[in-house]
C-alpha positions, 0 to 999 in steps of 0.5 A: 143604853139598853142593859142586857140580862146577861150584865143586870145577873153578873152585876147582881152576883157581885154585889152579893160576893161583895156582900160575902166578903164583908161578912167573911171579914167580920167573921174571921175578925171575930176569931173564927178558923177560914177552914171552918167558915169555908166548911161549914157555909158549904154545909149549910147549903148541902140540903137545898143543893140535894133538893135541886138535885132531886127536882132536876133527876131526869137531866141527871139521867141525861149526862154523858159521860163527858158531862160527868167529867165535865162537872167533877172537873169543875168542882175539883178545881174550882171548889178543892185545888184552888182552896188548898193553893190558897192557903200555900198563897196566904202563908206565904205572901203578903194580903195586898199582894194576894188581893191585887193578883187574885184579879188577873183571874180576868187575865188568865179567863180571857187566854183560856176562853181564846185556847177552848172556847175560840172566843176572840181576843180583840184590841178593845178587849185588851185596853178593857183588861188594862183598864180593868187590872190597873184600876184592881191594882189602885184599888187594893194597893192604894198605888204602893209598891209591891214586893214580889214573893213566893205567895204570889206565884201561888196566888196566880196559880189559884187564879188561873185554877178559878179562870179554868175551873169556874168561869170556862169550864163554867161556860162550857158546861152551858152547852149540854147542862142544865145550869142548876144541875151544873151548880148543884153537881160542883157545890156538892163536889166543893163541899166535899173539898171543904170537908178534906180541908177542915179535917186536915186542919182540925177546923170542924166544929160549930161556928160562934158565929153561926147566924152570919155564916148561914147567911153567907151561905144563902149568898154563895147560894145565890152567887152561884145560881147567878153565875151558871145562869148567865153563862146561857146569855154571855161569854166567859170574858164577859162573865170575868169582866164583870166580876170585877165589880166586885172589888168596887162594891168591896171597898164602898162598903168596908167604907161606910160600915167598917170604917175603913179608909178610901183613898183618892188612889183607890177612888181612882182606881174604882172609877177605871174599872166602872168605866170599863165595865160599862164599856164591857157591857156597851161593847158586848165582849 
């Protein structure tokens, strides 16, 4: 099977999120405040986004007025409301909960994507959602029971904020927007988020573990770079989709260097959802 551009850029950006997610998760085993870590890998990366900026100021020149709403929307949404529903979702829900339902992200990308961007939703389609979903369930809850709180009706609302904001708006902008432009413009507006938030929660100050939150950003750097990038070759299903690598990618390294445990259940549950990523990228959603 030939493997398209679009699958080897999203496969490589989830792995690098997964790699994120591990050192997000030493850092703020260390002690670090969220709100710190989020600003403060935002603010490592403003240099380079201004550079991008910079080097790209005749597309800038060229952005309509819909673009411009187009790029705040993104970054509004993406980078500010869906942080502060997060924090509502995590106070009050439980952490396996919210690691399960942050994936229907796949749900709400494949709706959205019908409602604007008119991208069909076919059988194939959703048997590869079933599949993907019941093997992000495996993975995270290890098969267990979940109980229903008040978290989780924020925790899908932030999902849906992320399916809207990232991934169809994301493939919207690909149309008219240069896509560095595009991840320069919502980086910057997310930074901006990221300092509201650490203000409002007394969290700006140098990190303790500054090295390993450089590199965190370097990643989210990449991550993002990758993502506009492929939004030129795949649709937003696709995109969706494949991020569900992620969560795979997640549990194999907290294995190998955390120590934590894997289980048949989750093993399972990884081997559903690999499956219906090559299914994905044999399929060409």
């Amino acid at each position: 099977m030939r493997i398209s551009k679009g699958f080897i850029i999203l496969f490589s950006a989830a792995f690098f999120w997964a790699i994120s997610i591990i050192l997000t998760r030493l850092v703020l085993k260390a002690g670090e405040n969220a709100y710190t870590l989020n600003f403060m890998s935002c603010l490592f990366t403003l240099p380079y986004w201004i550079w991008i900026l910079r080097e790209n100021t005749p597309s800038l020149r060229r952005f309509t007025p819909f673009d411009w709403k187009l790029v705040i929307a993104m970054g509004t949404i993406s980078g500010f409301l869906s942080s502060i529903i997060e924090v509502f979702a995590i106070k009050y829900g439980q952490a396996v909960n919210y690691a399960f339902l942050n994936r229907t992200t796949v749900l709400f990308t494949i709706i959205f994507a019908y409602i604007f961007l008119g991208e069909e939703i076919t059988r194939k389609k959703v048997i590869l959602l079933i599949m993907i979903l019941t093997g992000a369930y495996l993975l995270t809850t290890q098969g267990r029971m979940m109980h229903i709180s008040i978290g989780d009706i924020f925790t899908l609302i932030q999902a849906s904020l992320i399916a809207f904001g990232n991934t169809v708006l994301g493939k919207m902008s690909s149309k008219t927007i240069n896509p560095n432009v595009a991840a320069g413009m919502t980086s910057i507006i997310g930074i901006v988020g990221g300092f509201i938030l650490a203000l409002i929660f007394g969290a700006i100050h140098w990190p303790t573990m500054a090295t390993i939150i450089f590199g965190i950003a370097i990643l989210s750097t990449a991550i993002t770079h990758l993502r506009f990038f492929a939004y030129q070759y795949v649709s937003a299903s696709f995109c969706t989709m494949i991020f569900s690598f992620t969560p795979v990618f997640v549990c194999i390294m907290a294995f190998l260097f955390l120590g934590e445990s894997l289980t048949m259940i989750q093993l399972i549950g990884g081997a559903l959802t690999v499956i219906a990523g090559i299914f994905v990228e044999k399929l060409n959603l």
